[in-house]
C-alpha positions as CSV (number, residue, x, y, z in Angstrom):
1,X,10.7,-9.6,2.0
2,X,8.5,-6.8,2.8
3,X,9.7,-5.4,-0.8
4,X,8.7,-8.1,-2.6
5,X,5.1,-8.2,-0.9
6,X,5.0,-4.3,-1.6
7,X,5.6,-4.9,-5.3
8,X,3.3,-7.9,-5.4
9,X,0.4,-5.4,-3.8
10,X,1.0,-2.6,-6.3
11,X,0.9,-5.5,-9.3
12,X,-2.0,-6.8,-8.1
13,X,-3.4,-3.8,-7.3
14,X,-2.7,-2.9,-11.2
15,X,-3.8,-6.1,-12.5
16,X,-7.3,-5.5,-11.1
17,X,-7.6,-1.9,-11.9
18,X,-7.1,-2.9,-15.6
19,X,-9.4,-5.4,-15.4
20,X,-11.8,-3.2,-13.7
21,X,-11.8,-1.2,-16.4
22,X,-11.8,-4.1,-19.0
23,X,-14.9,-5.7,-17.0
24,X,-17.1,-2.7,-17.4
25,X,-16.4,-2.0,-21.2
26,X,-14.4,0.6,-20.8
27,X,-11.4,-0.5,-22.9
28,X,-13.7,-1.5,-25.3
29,X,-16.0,1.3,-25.5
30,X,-15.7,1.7,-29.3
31,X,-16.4,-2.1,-29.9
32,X,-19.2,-2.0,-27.8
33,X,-20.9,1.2,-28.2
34,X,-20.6,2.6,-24.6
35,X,-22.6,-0.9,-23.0
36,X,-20.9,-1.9,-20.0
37,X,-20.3,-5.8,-19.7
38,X,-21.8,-6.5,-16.3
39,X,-19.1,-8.3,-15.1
40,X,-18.4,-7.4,-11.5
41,X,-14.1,-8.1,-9.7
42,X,-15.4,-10.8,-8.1
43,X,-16.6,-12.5,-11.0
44,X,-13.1,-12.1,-12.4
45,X,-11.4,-12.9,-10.3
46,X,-13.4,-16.5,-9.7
47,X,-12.8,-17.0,-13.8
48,X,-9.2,-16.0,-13.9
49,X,-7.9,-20.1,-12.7
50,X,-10.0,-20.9,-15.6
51,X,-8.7,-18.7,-18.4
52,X,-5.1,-18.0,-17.5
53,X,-1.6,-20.4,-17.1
54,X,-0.5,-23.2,-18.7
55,X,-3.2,-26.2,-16.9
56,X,-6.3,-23.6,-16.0
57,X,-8.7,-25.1,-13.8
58,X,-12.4,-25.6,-14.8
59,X,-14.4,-22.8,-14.0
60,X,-16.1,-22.8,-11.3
61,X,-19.7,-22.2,-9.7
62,X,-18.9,-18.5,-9.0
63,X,-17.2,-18.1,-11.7
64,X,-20.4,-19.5,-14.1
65,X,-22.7,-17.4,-12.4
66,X,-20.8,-14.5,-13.1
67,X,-20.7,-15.2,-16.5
68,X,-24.3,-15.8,-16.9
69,X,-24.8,-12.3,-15.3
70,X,-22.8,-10.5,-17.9
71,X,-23.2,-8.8,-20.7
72,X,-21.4,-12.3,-23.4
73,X,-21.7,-9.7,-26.7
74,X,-20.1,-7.1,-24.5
75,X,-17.1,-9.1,-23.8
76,X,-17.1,-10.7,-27.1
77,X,-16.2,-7.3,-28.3
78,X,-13.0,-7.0,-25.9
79,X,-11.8,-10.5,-27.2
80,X,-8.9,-9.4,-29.2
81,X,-8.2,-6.3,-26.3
82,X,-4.0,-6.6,-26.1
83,X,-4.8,-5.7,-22.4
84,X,-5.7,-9.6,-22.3
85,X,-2.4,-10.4,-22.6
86,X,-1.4,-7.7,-19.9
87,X,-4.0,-9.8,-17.6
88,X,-2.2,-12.9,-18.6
89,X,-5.7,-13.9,-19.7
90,X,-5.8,-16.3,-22.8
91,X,-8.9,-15.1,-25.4
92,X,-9.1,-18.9,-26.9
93,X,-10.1,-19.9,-23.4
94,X,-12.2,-16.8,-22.2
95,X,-13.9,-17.8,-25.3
96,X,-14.8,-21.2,-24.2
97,X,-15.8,-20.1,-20.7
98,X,-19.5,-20.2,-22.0
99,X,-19.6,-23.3,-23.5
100,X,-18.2,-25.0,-20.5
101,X,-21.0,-22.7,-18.5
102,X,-24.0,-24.1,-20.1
103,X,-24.4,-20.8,-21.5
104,X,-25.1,-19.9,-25.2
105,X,-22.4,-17.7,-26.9
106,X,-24.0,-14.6,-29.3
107,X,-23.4,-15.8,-32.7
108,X,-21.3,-12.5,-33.7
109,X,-18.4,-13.8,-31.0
110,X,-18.4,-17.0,-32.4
């Protein structure tokens, strides 16, 4: 047991380092001309029910407010990033997150 929780901390612990560096436009540097996206781990990991598995869940408050503190052209730019699919994160929904936010999408993402 105390294996399996070892290897779930060092998964996790890789999952958010990724998206650490994904978040800040790091992974996307040459899409994005150095900008960082503004998107802090917390406000990752409040979208992530909304933009992974099979049913996501709606995104919620956190989640929203997040997004309306990041940089949307940013992350536009990291929308076809294979690291998405290393995050188990689903582009088609990340791409909706705004929408469903109240918050207008930059017409190049769109």
């Amino acid at each position: 047991m105390a294996k399996d929780l070892k290897g779930l901390s060092v998964a996790a612990t890789a999952i958010l380092a990724v998206g650490r560096l994904l978040v800040n436009g790091e992974l996307c540097a040459a899409a994005t001309s150095s900008r960082r996206c503004n998107m802090t781990q917390q406000g990752l990991l409040a979208c992530l029910p909304a933009i992974t598995g099979m049913a996501p869940a709606m995104p919620s408050a956190q989640c929203c407010f997040a997004l309306a503190n990041t940089n949307l052209s940013c992350l536009c730019a990291c929308k076809n990033s294979p690291l998405l699919s290393y995050l188990h994160i689903d582009p088609k929904l990340a791409m909706q997150l705004p929408a469903i936010c109240w918050l207008l999408m930059p017409k190049q993402c769109k």
